[in-house]
C-alpha positions as CSV (number, residue, x, y, z in Angstrom):
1,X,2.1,-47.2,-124.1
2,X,3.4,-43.8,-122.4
3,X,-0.6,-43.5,-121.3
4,X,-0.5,-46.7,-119.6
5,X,3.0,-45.9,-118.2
6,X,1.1,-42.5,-116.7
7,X,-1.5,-44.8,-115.5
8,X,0.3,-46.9,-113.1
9,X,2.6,-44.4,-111.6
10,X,-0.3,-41.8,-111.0
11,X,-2.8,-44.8,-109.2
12,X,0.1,-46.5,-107.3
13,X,-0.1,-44.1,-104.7
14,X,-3.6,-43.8,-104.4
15,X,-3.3,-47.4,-103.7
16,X,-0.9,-47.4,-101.1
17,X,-2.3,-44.5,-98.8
18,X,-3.7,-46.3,-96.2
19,X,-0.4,-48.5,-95.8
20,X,-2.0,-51.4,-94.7
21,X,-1.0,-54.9,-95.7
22,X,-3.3,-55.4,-98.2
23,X,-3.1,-52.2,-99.9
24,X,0.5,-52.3,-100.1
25,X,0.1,-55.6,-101.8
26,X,-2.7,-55.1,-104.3
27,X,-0.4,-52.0,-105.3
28,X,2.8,-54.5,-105.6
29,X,0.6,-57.0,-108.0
30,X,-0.7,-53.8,-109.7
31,X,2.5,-52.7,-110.7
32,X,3.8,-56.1,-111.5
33,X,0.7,-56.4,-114.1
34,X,1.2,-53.1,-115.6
35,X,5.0,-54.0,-116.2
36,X,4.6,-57.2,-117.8
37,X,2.0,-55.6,-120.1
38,X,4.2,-52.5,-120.8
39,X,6.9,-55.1,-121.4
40,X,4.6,-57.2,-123.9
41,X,3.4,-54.0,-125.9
C-alpha cells in the first residue's frame, strides 16, 4: 500500500511537466484512481 502511495506521488509530477491541459488532466484522473484504490486496499 505505502509502494503504491510512493508511486503516485513520484509520477504525478512527471505528468504534469509540460502544463498543458491535457497533462494536467490525465494527472488529476491519475491521482483520483490511485486514491480510490489506496482507499479500497
Amino acid at each position: 500500500w505505502v509502494g503504491l502511495e510512493m508511486n503516485m506521488l513520484a509520477f504525478i509530477p512527471v505528468l504534469t511537466k509540460k502544463m498543458s491541459p491535457r497533462s494536467t488532466e490525465a494527472a488529476i484522473k491519475y491521482f483520483l484512481t490511485q486514491a480510490t484504490a489506496s482507499m479500497i486496499l
